[in-house]
C-alpha positions as CSV (number, residue, x, y, z in Angstrom):
1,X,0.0,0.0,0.0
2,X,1.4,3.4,-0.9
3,X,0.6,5.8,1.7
4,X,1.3,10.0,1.7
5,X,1.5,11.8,4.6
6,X,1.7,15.7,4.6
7,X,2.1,17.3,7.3
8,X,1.7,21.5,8.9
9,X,0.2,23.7,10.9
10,X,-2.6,24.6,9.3
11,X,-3.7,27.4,10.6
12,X,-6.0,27.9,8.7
13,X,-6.1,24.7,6.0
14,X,-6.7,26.8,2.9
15,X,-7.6,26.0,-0.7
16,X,-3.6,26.0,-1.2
17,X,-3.2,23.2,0.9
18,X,-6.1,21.0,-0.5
19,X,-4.7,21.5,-4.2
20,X,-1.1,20.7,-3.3
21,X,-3.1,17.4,-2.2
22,X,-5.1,16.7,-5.0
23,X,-2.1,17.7,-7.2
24,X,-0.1,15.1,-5.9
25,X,-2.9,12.2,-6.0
26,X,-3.3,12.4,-9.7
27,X,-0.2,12.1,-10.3
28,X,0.9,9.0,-7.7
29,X,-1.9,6.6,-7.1
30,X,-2.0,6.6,-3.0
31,X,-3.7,4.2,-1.1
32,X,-4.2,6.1,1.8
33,X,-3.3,9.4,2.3
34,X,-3.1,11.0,6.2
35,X,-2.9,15.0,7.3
36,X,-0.8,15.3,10.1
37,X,-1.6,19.0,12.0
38,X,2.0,19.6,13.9
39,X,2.1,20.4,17.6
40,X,4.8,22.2,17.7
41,X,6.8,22.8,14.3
42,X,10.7,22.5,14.5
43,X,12.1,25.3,12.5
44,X,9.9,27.9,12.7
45,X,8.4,29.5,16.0
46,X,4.7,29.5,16.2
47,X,2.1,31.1,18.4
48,X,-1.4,29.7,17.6
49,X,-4.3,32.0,18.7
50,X,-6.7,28.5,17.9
51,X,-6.8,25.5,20.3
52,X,-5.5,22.3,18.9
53,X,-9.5,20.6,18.7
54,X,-9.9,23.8,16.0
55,X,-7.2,23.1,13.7
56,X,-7.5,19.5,13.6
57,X,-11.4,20.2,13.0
58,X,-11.0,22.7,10.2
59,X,-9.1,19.8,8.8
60,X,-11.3,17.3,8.8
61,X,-13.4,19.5,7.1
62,X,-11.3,20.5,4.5
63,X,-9.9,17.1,3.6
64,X,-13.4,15.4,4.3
65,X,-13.3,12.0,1.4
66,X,-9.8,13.3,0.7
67,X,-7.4,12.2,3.6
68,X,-7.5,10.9,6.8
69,X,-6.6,12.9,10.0
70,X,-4.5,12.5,12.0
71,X,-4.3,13.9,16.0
72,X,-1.0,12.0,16.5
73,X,1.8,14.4,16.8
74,X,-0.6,17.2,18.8
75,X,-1.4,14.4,21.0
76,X,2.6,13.5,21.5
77,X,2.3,17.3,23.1
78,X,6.0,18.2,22.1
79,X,8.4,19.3,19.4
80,X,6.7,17.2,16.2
81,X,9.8,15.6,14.9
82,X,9.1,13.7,11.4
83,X,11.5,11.0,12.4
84,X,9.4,10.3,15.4
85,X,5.8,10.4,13.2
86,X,7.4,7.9,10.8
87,X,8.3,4.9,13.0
88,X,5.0,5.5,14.6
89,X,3.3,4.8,11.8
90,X,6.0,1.6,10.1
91,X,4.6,0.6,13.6
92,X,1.1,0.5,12.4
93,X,2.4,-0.4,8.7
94,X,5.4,-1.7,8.7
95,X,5.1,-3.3,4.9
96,X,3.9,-0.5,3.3
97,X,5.2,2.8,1.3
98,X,5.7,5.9,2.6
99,X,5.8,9.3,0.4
100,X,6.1,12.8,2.4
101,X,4.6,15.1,0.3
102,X,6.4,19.0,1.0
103,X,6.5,22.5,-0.4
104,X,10.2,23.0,-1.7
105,X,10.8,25.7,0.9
106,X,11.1,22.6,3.5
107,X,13.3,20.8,0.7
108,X,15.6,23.1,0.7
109,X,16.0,22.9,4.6
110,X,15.3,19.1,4.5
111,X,19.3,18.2,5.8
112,X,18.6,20.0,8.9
113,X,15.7,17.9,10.0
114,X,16.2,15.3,12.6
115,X,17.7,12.3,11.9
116,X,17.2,13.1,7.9
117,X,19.7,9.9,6.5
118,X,17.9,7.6,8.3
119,X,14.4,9.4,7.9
120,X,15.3,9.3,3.6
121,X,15.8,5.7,4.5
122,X,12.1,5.2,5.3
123,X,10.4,7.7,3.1
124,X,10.2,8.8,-0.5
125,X,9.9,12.6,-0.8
126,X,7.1,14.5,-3.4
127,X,8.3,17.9,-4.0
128,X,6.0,20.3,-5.0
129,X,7.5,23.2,-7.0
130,X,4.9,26.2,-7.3
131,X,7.4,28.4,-9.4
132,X,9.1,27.7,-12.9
133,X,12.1,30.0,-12.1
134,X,12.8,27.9,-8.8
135,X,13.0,24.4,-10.6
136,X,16.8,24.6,-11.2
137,X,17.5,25.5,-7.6
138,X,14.9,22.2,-6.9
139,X,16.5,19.8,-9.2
140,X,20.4,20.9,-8.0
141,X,18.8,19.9,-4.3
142,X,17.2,16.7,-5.3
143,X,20.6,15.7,-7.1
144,X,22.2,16.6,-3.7
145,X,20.1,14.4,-1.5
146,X,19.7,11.7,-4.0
147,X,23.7,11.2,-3.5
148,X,22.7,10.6,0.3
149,X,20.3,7.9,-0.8
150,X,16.9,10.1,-1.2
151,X,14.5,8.8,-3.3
152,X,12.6,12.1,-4.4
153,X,10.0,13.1,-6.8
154,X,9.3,16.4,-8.2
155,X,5.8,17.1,-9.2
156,X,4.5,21.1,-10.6
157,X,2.0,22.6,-8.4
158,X,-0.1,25.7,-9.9
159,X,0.9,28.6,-7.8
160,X,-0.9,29.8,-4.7
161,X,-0.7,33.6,-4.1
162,X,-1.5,33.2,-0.1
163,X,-0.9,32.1,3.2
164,X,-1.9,30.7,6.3
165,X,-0.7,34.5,7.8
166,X,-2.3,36.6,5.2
167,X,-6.0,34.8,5.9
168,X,-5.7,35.4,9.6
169,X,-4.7,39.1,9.2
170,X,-7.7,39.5,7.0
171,X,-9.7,37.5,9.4
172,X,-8.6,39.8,12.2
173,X,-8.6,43.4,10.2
174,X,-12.8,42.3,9.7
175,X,-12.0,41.5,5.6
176,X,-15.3,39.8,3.9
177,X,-12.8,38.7,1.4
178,X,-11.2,35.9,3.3
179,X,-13.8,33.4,2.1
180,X,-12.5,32.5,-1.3
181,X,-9.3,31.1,0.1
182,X,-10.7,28.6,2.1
183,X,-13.4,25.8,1.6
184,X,-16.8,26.8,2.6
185,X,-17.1,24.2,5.6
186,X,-13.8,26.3,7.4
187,X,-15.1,29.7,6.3
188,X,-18.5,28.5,8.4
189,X,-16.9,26.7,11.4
190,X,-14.3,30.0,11.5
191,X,-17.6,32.6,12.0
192,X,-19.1,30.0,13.8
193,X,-16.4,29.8,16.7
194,X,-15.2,33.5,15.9
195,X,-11.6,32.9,15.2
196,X,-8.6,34.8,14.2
197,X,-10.6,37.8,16.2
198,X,-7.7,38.5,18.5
């Protein structure tokens, strides 16, 4: 069984984040795919002004007959090393495939992760690159991994002009526009619990 995880904070899941996802499906035929929300992200430093039960909501909204969710690294309540994610799950399926799907930003930063030789030694990587004038960059750093025994797999993803940032500013600054960046079940369940006001 080929299974794709993809992993962030997702706060908010946005349309961005569902068509990365769907991107990827057609062109790799997954089994089973599984959205892990992070707890707490290693390389970046996040405040989230939405409890935990939120986000992982909003995603099983978003991703509803899409992708499985998963609570497992927000219930692990600490730093959400991928490492630690992946033998979780070869627990759970230990004969199957695993594919990572990530943006290239995290590519690019992929050496730093924890444990990263042995994590490529578990997982394939899908690279999605958004922008035609980064794919050299992309290549150059799958080429570099590859020699550390990555398997990786670039795949074009239709630019996204916003971010998880940009919706809650909107959110907060009382924008109506917000709405078309998200899928309608979020854009309810966020005006229903009054997020992103603060």
């Amino acid at each position: 069984m080929k299974i794709c995880f993809f992993g962030g904070t997702f706060n908010p899941v946005h349309n961005g984040h569902i068509r990365l996802l769907e991107n990827a499906s057609k062109h790799f035929a997954f089994d089973k795919i599984i959205v892990i929300p992070t707890n707490i992200p290693p390389h970046k430093e996040v405040i989230f002004s939405v409890s935990d039960d939120d986000r992982l909501t909003m995603c099983k909204l978003a991703f509803d007959g899409m992708a499985e969710v998963s609570d497992y690294e927000i219930r692990e309540n600490t730093i959400s090393y991928t490492i630690n994610t992946i033998h979780h799950f070869k627990e759970i399926y230990p004969d199957d495939e695993f594919y990572f799907l990530m943006g290239s930003d995290m590519l690019f930063m992929f050496e730093k992760w924890k444990n990263y030789k042995e994590l490529i030694s578990l997982i394939s990587i899908v690279v999605a690159s958004r922008e035609d004038d980064e794919m050299s960059s992309v290549e150059k750093k799958k080429l570099e991994l590859e020699e550390d025994g990555a398997k990786i797999y670039i795949i074009k993803a239709e630019p996204y002009v916003v971010s998880s940032s940009l919706i809650r500013d909107k959110i907060k600054s009382g924008e109506k526009d917000f709405s078309c960046y998200l899928p309608e079940r979020v854009v309810e369940y966020i005006l229903e619990k009054k997020l992103y006001l603060e």
